[in-house]
ZAMARGU-4260 file (C-alpha; in steps of 0.2 Angstrom, whole numbers, plus 5000, padded with zeros to 4 digits):
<rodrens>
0) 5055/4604/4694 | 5054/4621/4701 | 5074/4623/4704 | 5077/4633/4724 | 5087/4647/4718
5) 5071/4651/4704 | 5062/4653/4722 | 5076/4665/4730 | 5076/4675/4715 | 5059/4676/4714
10) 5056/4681/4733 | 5070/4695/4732 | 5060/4704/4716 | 5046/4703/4726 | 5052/4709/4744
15) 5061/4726/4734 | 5047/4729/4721 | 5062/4730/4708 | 5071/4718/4695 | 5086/4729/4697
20) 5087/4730/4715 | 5087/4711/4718 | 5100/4708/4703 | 5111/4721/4714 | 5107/4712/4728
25) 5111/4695/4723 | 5127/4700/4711 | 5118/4694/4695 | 5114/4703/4678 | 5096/4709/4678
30) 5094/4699/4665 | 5096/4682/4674 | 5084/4690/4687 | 5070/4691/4674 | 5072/4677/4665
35) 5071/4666/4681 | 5055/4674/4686 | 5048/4671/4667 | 5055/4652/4671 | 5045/4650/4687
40) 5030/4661/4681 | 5031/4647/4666 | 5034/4631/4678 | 5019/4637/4687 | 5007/4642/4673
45) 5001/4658/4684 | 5007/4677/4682 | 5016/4681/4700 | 5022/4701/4695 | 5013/4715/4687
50) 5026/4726/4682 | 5023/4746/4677 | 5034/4759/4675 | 5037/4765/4695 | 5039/4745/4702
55) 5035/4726/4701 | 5019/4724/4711 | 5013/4705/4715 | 4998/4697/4710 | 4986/4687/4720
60) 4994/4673/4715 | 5011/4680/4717 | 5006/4683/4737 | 5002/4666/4737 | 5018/4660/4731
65) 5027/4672/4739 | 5022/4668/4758 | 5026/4648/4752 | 5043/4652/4742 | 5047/4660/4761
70) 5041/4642/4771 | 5054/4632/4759 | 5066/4644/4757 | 5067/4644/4776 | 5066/4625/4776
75) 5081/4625/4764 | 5090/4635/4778 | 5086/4621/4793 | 5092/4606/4782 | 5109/4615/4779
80) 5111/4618/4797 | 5106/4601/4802 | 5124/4596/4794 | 5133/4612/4799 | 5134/4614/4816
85) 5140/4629/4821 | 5135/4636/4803 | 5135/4656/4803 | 5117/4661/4802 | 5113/4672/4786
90) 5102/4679/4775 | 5092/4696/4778 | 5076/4702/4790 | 5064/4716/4787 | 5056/4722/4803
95) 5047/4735/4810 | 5044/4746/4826 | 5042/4763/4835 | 5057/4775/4831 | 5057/4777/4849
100) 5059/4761/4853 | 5072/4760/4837 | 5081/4773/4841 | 5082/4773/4863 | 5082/4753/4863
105) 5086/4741/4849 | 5098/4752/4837 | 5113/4754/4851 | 5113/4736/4856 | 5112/4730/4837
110) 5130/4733/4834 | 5134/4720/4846 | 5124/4708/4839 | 5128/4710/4821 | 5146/4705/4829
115) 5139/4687/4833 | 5130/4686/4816 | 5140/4697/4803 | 5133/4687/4789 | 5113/4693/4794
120) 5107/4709/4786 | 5094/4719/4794 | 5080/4729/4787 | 5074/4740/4800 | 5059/4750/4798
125) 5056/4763/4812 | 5036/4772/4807 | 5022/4776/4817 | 5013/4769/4804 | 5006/4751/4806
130) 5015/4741/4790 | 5004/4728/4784 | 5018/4712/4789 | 5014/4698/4774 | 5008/4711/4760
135) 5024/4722/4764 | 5036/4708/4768 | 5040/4709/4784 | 5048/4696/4793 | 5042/4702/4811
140) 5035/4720/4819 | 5035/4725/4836 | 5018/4733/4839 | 5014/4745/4853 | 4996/4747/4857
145) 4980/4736/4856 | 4979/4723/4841 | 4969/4721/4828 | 4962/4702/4824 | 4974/4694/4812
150) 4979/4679/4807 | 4998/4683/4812 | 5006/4674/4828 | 5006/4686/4843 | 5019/4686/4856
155) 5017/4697/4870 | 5034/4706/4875 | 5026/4719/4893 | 5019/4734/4893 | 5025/4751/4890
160) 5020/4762/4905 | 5013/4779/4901 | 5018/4796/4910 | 5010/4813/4911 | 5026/4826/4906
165) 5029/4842/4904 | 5044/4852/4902 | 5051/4865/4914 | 5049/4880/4905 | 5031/4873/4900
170) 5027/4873/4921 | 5037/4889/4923 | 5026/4896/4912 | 5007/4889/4919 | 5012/4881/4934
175) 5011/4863/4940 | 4996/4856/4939 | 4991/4846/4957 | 4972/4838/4950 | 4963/4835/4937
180) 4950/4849/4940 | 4968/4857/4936 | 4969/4852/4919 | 4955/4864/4912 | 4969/4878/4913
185) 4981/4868/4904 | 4988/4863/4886 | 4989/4847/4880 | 5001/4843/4866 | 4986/4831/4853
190) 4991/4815/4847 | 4982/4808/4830 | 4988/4797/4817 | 4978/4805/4804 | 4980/4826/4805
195) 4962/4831/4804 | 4958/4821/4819 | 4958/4827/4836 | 4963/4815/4850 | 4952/4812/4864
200) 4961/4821/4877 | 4969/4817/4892 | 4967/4798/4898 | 4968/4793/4917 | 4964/4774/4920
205) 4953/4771/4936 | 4949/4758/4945 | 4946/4744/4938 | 4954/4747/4922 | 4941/4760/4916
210) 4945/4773/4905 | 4940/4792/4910 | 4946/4805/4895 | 4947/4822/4899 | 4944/4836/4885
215) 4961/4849/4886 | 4961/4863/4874 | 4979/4863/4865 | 4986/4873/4849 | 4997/4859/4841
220) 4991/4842/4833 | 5006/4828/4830 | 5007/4813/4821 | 5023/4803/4827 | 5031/4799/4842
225) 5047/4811/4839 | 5037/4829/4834 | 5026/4824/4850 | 5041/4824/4862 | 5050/4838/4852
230) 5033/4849/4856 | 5034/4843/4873 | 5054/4849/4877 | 5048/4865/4867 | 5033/4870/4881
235) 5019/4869/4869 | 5011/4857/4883 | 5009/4841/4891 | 5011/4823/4884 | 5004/4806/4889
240) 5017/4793/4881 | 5030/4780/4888 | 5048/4787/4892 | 5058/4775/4882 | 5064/4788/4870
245) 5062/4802/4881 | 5072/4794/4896 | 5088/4806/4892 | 5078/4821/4894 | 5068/4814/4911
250) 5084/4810/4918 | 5092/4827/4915 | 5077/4835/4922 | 5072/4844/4906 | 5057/4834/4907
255) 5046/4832/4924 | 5033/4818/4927 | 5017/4827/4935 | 5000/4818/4939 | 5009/4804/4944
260) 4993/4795/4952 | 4982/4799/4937 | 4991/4790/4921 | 4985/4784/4905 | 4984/4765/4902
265) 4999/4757/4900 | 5002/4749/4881 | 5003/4731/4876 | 5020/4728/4867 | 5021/4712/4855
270) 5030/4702/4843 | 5019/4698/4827 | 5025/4686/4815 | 5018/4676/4801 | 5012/4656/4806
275) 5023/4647/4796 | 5027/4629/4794 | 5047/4632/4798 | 5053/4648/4805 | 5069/4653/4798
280) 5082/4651/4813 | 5090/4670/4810 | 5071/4673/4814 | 5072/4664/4831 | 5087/4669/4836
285) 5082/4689/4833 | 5066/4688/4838 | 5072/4680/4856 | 5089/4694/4856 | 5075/4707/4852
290) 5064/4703/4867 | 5079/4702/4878 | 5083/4720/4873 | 5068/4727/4876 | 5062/4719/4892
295) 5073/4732/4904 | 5058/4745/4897 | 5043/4736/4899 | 5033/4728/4913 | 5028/4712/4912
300) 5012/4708/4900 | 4994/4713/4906 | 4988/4693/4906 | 5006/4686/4917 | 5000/4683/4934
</rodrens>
């Protein structure tokens, strides 16, 4: 019989790549780590971690077991709470989203709730880069943008509204812009997730939900969300993006909104997670305290009526 803690131990090596960091982790010798992943490896007949001489990667089987070690351990969680009412939830979440939305939103309130749940441990992972949720072990990611098809559960959170800003020494400098014939004597700050790329230019969404992109010339290229409103404050040009990190400087006036009739389309924001049998409750109950944080930024979801 495959004993529960063999599944823990097993599900910690492979969520930190290393037999040394779960042994810390979970206050045991490294040794006890490795031999309970020899003992399930064993119980299952199948190789679950390569290990080399950088970190443990899993195999395909490993993947495997890995997603189904997450479903029991997580069952494990909801039978104890069935006779412990009132139990303290615990145990640890990886997640993911913008470092605007990190930083602006979720990160000030969190100290509050950590306060109702000190036994939780969060993982927070703030990138521009798209993480891969099952193959990197993430428990949930906020995605801003379109989606790609997945297997993952969606649930859609609001949109992000986009504004056209620029700074005020940027329009000291060149002037306010007042159409978009306008825009050919202007700079616009490019956006691309892969430097080499130029972005498409400026967007404005029409009537009927058409997009119209308009070719700017510009001198800098950046690849996340905080160098792109840093270029902004610096006058290096204007910026399509959502002001959910930049509110402070909009409200101080060091930002100024311009175009305000002609903005880009606004971005879907959602809650991805992994279909499981049994969510986790710590899972619930962060995924529902997370959407309550962020619905004071976004409008409500394209598809609500």
């Amino acid at each position: 019989m495959v004993r529960p803690e063999l599944l823990l131990v097993f599900t910690r090596v492979a969520e930190l790549s290393s037999f040394t960091q779960a042994a810390d982790s979970l206050g045991l010798p490294k040794a006890s780590v490795s031999k309970s992943v020899k003992q399930l490896e064993e119980a299952l007949g199948t190789q679950l971690l390569r290990r080399n001489t950088r970190r443990v990667v899993l195999t395909h089987d490993g993947q495997a077991c890995y997603e189904r070690c997450k479903d029991m351990l997580a069952s494990f969680d909801d039978l104890q709470a069935m006779f412990r009412q009132g139990q303290a939830l615990r145990g640890r979440l990886r997640v993911d989203m913008s470092l605007g939305m990190a930083h602006r939103a979720v990160l000030p309130r969190l100290p509050a709730f950590l306060a109702l749940h000190p036994a939780l441990e969060i993982e927070l992972s703030s990138t521009d880069r798209r993480v891969d949720l099952v193959a990197d072990g993430f428990d949930c990611v906020v995605r801003t943008g379109p989606l790609d098809a997945s297997d993952l559960v969606a649930r859609p959170l609001g949109m992000l509204l986009q504004h056209n800003l620029a700074s005020r020494a940027y329009l000291a400098a060149h002037g306010l812009p007042q159409t978009l014939d306008d825009l050919a004597r202007h700079r616009l700050v490019h956006y691309a997730t892969r430097l080499g790329v130029r972005s498409a230019g400026f967007e404005v969404e029409e009537e009927g939900g058409a997009v119209r992109r308009i070719p700017m010339q510009g001198s800098v290229t950046v690849n996340n969300s905080e160098a792109y409103g840093a270029a902004c404050l610096a006058g290096l040009g204007l910026i399509q993006a959502p002001t959910i990190a930049l509110r402070p400087h909009v409200e101080a006036g060091d930002l100024v909104e311009v175009l305000p009739q002609w903005r880009a389309p606004g971005l879907p924001v959602t809650l991805l997670y992994a279909h499981r049998r049994q969510l986790p409750g710590r899972l619930r109950v962060f995924m529902d305290w997370l959407a309550e944080v962020l619905a004071p930024y976004l409008a409500p979801p394209a598809s609500a009526p």
